[in-house]
C-alpha positions in Angstrom: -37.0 -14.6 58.6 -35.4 -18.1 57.2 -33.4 -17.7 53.9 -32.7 -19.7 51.6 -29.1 -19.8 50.1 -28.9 -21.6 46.1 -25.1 -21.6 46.6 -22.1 -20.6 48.8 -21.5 -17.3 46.5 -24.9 -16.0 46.9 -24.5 -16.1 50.5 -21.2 -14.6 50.2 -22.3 -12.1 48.2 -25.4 -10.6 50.4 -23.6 -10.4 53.7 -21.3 -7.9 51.4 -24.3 -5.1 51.0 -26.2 -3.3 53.6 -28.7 -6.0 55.7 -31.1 -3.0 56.0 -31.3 -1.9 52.4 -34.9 -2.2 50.6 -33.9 -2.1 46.7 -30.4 -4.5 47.9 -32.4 -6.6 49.2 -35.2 -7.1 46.3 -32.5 -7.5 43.9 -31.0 -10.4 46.1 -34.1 -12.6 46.6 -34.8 -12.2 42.9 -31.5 -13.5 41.8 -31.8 -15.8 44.6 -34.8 -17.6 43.1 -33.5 -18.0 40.0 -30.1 -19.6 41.6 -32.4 -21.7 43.2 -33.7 -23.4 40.1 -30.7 -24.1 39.1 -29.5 -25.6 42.9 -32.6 -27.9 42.5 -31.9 -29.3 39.0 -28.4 -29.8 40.5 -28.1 -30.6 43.5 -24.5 -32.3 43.6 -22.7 -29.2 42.3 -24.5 -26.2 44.7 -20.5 -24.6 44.7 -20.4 -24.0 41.3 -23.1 -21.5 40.9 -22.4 -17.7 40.6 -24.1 -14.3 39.9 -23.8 -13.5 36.2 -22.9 -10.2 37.5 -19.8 -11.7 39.3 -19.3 -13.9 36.7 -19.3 -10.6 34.4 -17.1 -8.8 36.6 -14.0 -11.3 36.5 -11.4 -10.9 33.7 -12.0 -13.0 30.0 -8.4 -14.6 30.7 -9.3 -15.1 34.4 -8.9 -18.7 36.0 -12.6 -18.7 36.6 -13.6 -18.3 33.2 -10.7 -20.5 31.6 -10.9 -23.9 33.2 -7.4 -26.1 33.9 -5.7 -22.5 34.2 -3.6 -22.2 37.8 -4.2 -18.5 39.4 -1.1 -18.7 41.2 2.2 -19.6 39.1 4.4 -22.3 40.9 7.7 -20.5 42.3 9.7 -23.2 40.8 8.9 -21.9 37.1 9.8 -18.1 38.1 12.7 -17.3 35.4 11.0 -19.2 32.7 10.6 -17.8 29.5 9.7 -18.6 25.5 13.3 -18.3 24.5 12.6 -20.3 20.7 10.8 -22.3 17.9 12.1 -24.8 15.6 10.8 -25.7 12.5 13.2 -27.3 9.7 14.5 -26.3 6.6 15.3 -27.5 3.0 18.0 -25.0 2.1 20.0 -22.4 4.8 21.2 -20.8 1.5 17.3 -19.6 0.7 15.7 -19.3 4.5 19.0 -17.7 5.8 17.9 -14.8 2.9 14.4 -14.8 3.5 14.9 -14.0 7.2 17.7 -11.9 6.9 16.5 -9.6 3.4 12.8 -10.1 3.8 12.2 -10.1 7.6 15.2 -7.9 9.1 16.5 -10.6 11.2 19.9 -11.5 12.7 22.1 -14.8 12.8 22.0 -14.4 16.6 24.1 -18.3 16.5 25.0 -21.3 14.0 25.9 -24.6 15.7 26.9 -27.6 13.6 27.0 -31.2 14.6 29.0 -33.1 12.0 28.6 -36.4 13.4 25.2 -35.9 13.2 24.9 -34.2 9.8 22.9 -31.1 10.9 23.2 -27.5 11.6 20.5 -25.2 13.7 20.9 -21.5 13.0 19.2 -18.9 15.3 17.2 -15.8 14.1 16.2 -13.1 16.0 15.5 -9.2 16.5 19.0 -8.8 18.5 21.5 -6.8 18.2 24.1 -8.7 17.6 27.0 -6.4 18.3 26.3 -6.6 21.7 26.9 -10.8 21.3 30.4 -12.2 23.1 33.1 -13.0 20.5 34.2 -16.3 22.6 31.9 -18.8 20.6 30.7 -21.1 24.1 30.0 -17.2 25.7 27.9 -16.6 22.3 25.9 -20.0 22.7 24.9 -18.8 26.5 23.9 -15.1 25.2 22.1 -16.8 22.4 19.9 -18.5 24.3 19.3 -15.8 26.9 17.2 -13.8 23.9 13.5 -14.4 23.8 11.4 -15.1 21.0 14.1 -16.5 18.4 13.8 -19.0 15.6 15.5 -22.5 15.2 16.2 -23.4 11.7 17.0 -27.1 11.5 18.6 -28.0 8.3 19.4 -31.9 8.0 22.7 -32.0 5.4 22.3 -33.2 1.8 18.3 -31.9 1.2 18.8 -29.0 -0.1 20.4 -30.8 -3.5 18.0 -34.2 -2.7 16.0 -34.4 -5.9 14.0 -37.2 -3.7 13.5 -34.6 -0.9 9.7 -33.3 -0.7 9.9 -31.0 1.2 8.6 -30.8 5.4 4.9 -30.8 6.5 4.1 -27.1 7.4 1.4 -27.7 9.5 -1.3 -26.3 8.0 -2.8 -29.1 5.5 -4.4 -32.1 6.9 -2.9 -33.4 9.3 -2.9 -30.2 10.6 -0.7 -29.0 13.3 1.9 -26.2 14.4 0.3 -23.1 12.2 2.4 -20.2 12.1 4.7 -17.5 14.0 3.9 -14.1 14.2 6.0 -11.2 13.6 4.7 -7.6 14.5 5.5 -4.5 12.0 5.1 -1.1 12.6 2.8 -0.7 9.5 1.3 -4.0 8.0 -0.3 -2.2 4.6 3.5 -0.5 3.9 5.1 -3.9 4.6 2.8 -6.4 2.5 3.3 -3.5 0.1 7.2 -4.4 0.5 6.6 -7.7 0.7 4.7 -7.9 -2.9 7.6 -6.3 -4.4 9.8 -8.7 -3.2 8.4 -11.5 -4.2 6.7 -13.1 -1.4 4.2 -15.8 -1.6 1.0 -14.5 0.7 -1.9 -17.0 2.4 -3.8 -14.2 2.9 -3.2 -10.6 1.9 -4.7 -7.4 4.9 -7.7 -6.7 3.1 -8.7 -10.2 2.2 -11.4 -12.3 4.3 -12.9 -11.1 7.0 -10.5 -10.3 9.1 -9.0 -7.0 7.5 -5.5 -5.7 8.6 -3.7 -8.6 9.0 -2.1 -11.3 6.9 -0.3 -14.3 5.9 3.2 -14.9 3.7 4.8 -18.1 3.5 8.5 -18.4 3.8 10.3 -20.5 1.3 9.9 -23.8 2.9 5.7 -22.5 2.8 5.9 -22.0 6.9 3.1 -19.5 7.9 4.2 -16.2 8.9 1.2 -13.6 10.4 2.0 -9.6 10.2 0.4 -7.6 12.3 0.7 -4.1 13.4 0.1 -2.9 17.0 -1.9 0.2 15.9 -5.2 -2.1 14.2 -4.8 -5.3 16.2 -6.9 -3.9 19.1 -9.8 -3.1 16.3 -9.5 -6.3 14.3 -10.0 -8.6 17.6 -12.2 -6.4 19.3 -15.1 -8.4 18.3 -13.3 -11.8 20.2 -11.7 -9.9 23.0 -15.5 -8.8 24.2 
Protein backbone atom coordinates (compact mmCIF):
# COMPACT_ATOMS: atom_id res chain seq x y z
CA UNK A 1 0.00 0.00 0.00
CA UNK A 2 1.40 3.66 -1.21
CA UNK A 3 1.51 6.26 1.66
CA UNK A 4 1.47 9.43 1.59
CA UNK A 5 3.79 11.45 3.96
CA UNK A 6 2.46 15.65 4.64
CA UNK A 7 5.93 16.10 6.16
CA UNK A 8 9.33 14.68 7.26
CA UNK A 9 8.00 14.38 11.07
CA UNK A 10 5.01 12.42 10.24
CA UNK A 11 7.00 9.95 8.66
CA UNK A 12 9.33 10.02 11.42
CA UNK A 13 6.91 9.64 13.81
CA UNK A 14 4.98 6.26 12.27
CA UNK A 15 8.09 4.18 11.76
CA UNK A 16 8.33 4.88 15.77
CA UNK A 17 4.95 2.62 16.59
CA UNK A 18 4.16 -0.93 15.80
CA UNK A 19 3.72 -1.34 11.63
CA UNK A 20 1.06 -4.01 12.57
CA UNK A 21 -0.99 -2.14 15.03
CA UNK A 22 -4.89 -1.47 13.91
CA UNK A 23 -5.88 1.55 16.41
CA UNK A 24 -1.81 3.03 15.72
CA UNK A 25 -2.49 2.95 12.57
CA UNK A 26 -6.11 4.72 12.31
CA UNK A 27 -4.83 7.35 14.44
CA UNK A 28 -1.87 7.96 11.93
CA UNK A 29 -3.72 8.27 8.60
CA UNK A 30 -6.26 10.54 10.39
CA UNK A 31 -3.62 12.98 11.48
CA UNK A 32 -2.04 12.30 8.27
CA UNK A 33 -4.92 13.84 6.30
CA UNK A 34 -5.15 16.72 8.11
CA UNK A 35 -1.20 17.33 7.70
CA UNK A 36 -1.88 16.93 4.30
CA UNK A 37 -4.04 20.03 3.97
CA UNK A 38 -1.80 21.83 5.36
CA UNK A 39 1.32 20.26 2.95
CA UNK A 40 -0.94 21.30 0.03
CA UNK A 41 -1.68 24.96 0.98
CA UNK A 42 2.12 25.02 1.51
CA UNK A 43 3.96 23.44 -0.33
CA UNK A 44 7.41 25.23 0.03
CA UNK A 45 7.58 24.72 3.81
CA UNK A 46 6.60 20.66 3.98
CA UNK A 47 9.59 20.53 7.03
CA UNK A 48 7.94 22.70 9.22
CA UNK A 49 4.91 20.79 9.94
CA UNK A 50 4.52 18.73 13.21
CA UNK A 51 1.90 16.64 15.23
CA UNK A 52 0.26 18.90 17.84
CA UNK A 53 0.82 16.11 20.02
CA UNK A 54 4.67 16.49 19.48
CA UNK A 55 4.35 19.89 19.40
CA UNK A 56 2.52 19.51 22.87
CA UNK A 57 5.06 17.32 24.23
CA UNK A 58 8.16 19.74 23.92
CA UNK A 59 8.93 22.17 26.76
CA UNK A 60 7.14 26.03 26.68
CA UNK A 61 10.95 27.45 26.90
CA UNK A 62 12.01 24.79 24.24
CA UNK A 63 13.98 26.00 21.04
CA UNK A 64 11.08 24.65 19.05
CA UNK A 65 8.53 26.63 20.51
CA UNK A 66 10.70 29.89 20.98
CA UNK A 67 12.04 30.89 17.65
CA UNK A 68 15.89 32.67 17.33
CA UNK A 69 16.64 30.50 20.61
CA UNK A 70 20.09 28.22 20.13
CA UNK A 71 19.51 24.54 21.82
CA UNK A 72 23.10 24.11 22.22
CA UNK A 73 25.03 27.01 24.17
CA UNK A 74 28.40 27.94 22.25
CA UNK A 75 31.46 26.53 24.49
CA UNK A 76 33.07 29.93 24.18
CA UNK A 77 30.27 31.53 26.53
CA UNK A 78 30.73 28.63 29.27
CA UNK A 79 31.64 30.78 32.54
CA UNK A 80 29.37 33.63 31.65
CA UNK A 81 27.15 34.98 34.04
CA UNK A 82 24.72 38.17 34.95
CA UNK A 83 27.20 39.56 37.32
CA UNK A 84 25.28 43.49 37.36
CA UNK A 85 22.85 46.33 36.42
CA UNK A 86 23.37 49.96 36.32
CA UNK A 87 21.07 52.49 36.53
CA UNK A 88 22.13 56.15 37.81
CA UNK A 89 21.50 58.07 40.66
CA UNK A 90 20.68 61.72 41.88
CA UNK A 91 21.96 61.47 45.43
CA UNK A 92 24.39 58.24 46.95
CA UNK A 93 23.44 59.94 50.39
CA UNK A 94 19.48 58.90 49.78
CA UNK A 95 19.97 55.48 47.39
CA UNK A 96 22.98 54.27 49.56
CA UNK A 97 19.95 54.33 52.49
CA UNK A 98 17.28 53.07 50.63
CA UNK A 99 19.32 49.97 49.64
CA UNK A 100 21.04 49.46 52.69
CA UNK A 101 17.85 50.36 55.47
CA UNK A 102 14.97 49.46 53.20
CA UNK A 103 16.32 46.49 51.07
CA UNK A 104 19.09 44.79 53.37
CA UNK A 105 21.75 45.18 50.99
CA UNK A 106 25.62 45.55 51.21
CA UNK A 107 28.28 48.05 49.78
CA UNK A 108 29.88 45.02 48.20
CA UNK A 109 32.55 48.09 46.35
CA UNK A 110 32.78 52.08 45.74
CA UNK A 111 35.11 53.07 42.92
CA UNK A 112 35.64 56.82 42.19
CA UNK A 113 37.03 58.37 39.02
CA UNK A 114 37.92 61.95 39.83
CA UNK A 115 39.02 62.94 36.58
CA UNK A 116 35.86 61.93 35.40
CA UNK A 117 33.58 63.33 38.17
CA UNK A 118 31.74 60.03 38.98
CA UNK A 119 31.53 57.28 41.47
CA UNK A 120 29.68 53.64 40.92
CA UNK A 121 28.85 51.89 44.18
CA UNK A 122 27.94 48.18 44.14
CA UNK A 123 24.98 46.55 46.08
CA UNK A 124 24.36 43.24 46.67
CA UNK A 125 23.13 40.25 48.96
CA UNK A 126 27.03 39.32 49.96
CA UNK A 127 28.54 38.94 52.80
CA UNK A 128 30.88 41.19 52.87
CA UNK A 129 33.12 39.92 55.63
CA UNK A 130 34.26 37.35 53.45
CA UNK A 131 35.43 40.47 50.88
CA UNK A 132 39.64 40.89 50.64
CA UNK A 133 40.86 43.96 52.54
CA UNK A 134 43.50 44.79 49.63
CA UNK A 135 41.21 47.32 47.61
CA UNK A 136 42.40 45.89 43.65
CA UNK A 137 41.68 42.04 45.39
CA UNK A 138 38.13 43.61 46.53
CA UNK A 139 37.40 45.00 42.90
CA UNK A 140 38.13 41.27 41.47
CA UNK A 141 35.80 39.60 44.42
CA UNK A 142 33.27 42.36 43.59
CA UNK A 143 32.72 41.46 40.38
CA UNK A 144 32.83 37.68 40.91
CA UNK A 145 29.20 38.08 42.79
CA UNK A 146 26.09 37.72 40.65
CA UNK A 147 23.18 39.70 40.52
CA UNK A 148 24.58 43.14 42.03
CA UNK A 149 23.49 46.65 41.42
CA UNK A 150 25.56 49.64 39.82
CA UNK A 151 24.74 52.94 41.13
CA UNK A 152 26.06 55.61 38.92
CA UNK A 153 26.15 58.91 40.50
CA UNK A 154 27.57 61.82 38.24
CA UNK A 155 29.12 64.53 40.92
CA UNK A 156 27.43 67.88 41.54
CA UNK A 157 23.42 66.50 40.93
CA UNK A 158 22.54 65.81 43.98
CA UNK A 159 22.71 69.75 45.05
CA UNK A 160 21.81 70.78 40.96
CA UNK A 161 18.59 72.71 41.45
CA UNK A 162 18.55 72.44 37.39
CA UNK A 163 18.91 68.61 37.65
CA UNK A 164 15.52 66.74 36.80
CA UNK A 165 16.05 63.92 37.71
CA UNK A 166 16.86 60.42 35.16
CA UNK A 167 14.30 58.71 32.93
CA UNK A 168 13.21 55.44 34.83
CA UNK A 169 12.03 53.65 32.09
CA UNK A 170 8.76 53.26 32.55
CA UNK A 171 6.87 56.45 31.03
CA UNK A 172 6.93 56.94 27.36
CA UNK A 173 9.63 56.40 25.93
CA UNK A 174 9.48 53.43 27.66
CA UNK A 175 12.39 51.15 28.31
CA UNK A 176 14.44 49.24 31.10
CA UNK A 177 11.38 48.55 33.67
CA UNK A 178 12.44 47.28 36.85
CA UNK A 179 14.67 44.64 38.98
CA UNK A 180 13.35 42.21 41.05
CA UNK A 181 14.17 41.25 44.46
CA UNK A 182 12.71 37.99 46.07
CA UNK A 183 11.45 38.09 49.97
CA UNK A 184 10.67 35.38 51.93
CA UNK A 185 7.14 36.85 52.69
CA UNK A 186 5.83 39.69 50.26
CA UNK A 187 2.46 40.68 52.45
CA UNK A 188 5.00 41.03 55.84
CA UNK A 189 7.42 42.98 53.75
CA UNK A 190 5.09 45.67 51.87
CA UNK A 191 3.68 45.65 55.39
CA UNK A 192 7.38 46.85 56.29
CA UNK A 193 7.75 48.72 53.55
CA UNK A 194 4.41 50.92 54.23
CA UNK A 195 5.77 51.76 57.55
CA UNK A 196 8.77 52.90 56.20
CA UNK A 197 7.77 55.10 53.98
CA UNK A 198 8.02 53.69 50.59
CA UNK A 199 6.41 54.91 47.50
CA UNK A 200 4.50 51.63 45.94
CA UNK A 201 3.43 51.29 41.87
CA UNK A 202 1.39 48.65 42.81
CA UNK A 203 0.61 47.23 46.19
CA UNK A 204 0.03 42.67 46.45
CA UNK A 205 -3.55 42.82 46.42
CA UNK A 206 -3.99 45.48 43.77
CA UNK A 207 -4.84 44.63 39.92
CA UNK A 208 -5.02 41.51 38.83
CA UNK A 209 -2.12 40.01 39.51
CA UNK A 210 -2.43 39.43 43.39
CA UNK A 211 0.79 38.73 45.51
CA UNK A 212 3.20 40.67 43.99
CA UNK A 213 4.10 44.31 43.85
CA UNK A 214 5.87 47.37 42.94
CA UNK A 215 7.89 50.21 45.17
CA UNK A 216 9.85 52.83 43.65
CA UNK A 217 13.22 53.71 45.03
CA UNK A 218 14.05 57.24 45.52
CA UNK A 219 15.23 58.08 42.19
CA UNK A 220 11.35 56.34 41.23
CA UNK A 221 13.37 53.03 39.68
CA UNK A 222 10.89 50.10 39.73
CA UNK A 223 11.57 47.48 42.19
CA UNK A 224 9.07 44.00 41.99
CA UNK A 225 8.77 41.86 45.38
CA UNK A 226 7.96 38.61 45.06
CA UNK A 227 7.96 35.65 47.34
CA UNK A 228 8.87 32.06 46.15
CA UNK A 229 6.02 30.42 48.05
CA UNK A 230 2.93 32.36 45.62
CA UNK A 231 4.93 32.97 42.49
CA UNK A 232 4.19 29.48 41.05
CA UNK A 233 0.21 30.32 41.67
CA UNK A 234 0.19 33.93 40.42
CA UNK A 235 1.93 32.82 36.85
CA UNK A 236 0.35 29.64 36.61
CA UNK A 237 -2.07 30.94 34.30
CA UNK A 238 1.06 32.15 31.69
CA UNK A 239 3.38 29.33 32.57
CA UNK A 240 0.48 26.75 30.99
Amino acid sequence: QKKIWASPSLQEYYNLVQYNSQAVRHSLYSRRDSHLHLHQNHPKQPTRFRFFSMAAAEPKESPANNPGLHATIDEATKGYFMQQTMYRIKDPKVSLDFYSRILGMSLLKRLDFPELKFSLYFMGYEDTSEAPTNPVDRTVWTFAQKATIELTHNWGTESDPEFKGHHNGNSDPRGFGHIGITVDDTYKACERFQNLGVEFVKKPDDGKMKGIAFIKDPDGYWIEIFDRKTIGNVTEAAAA
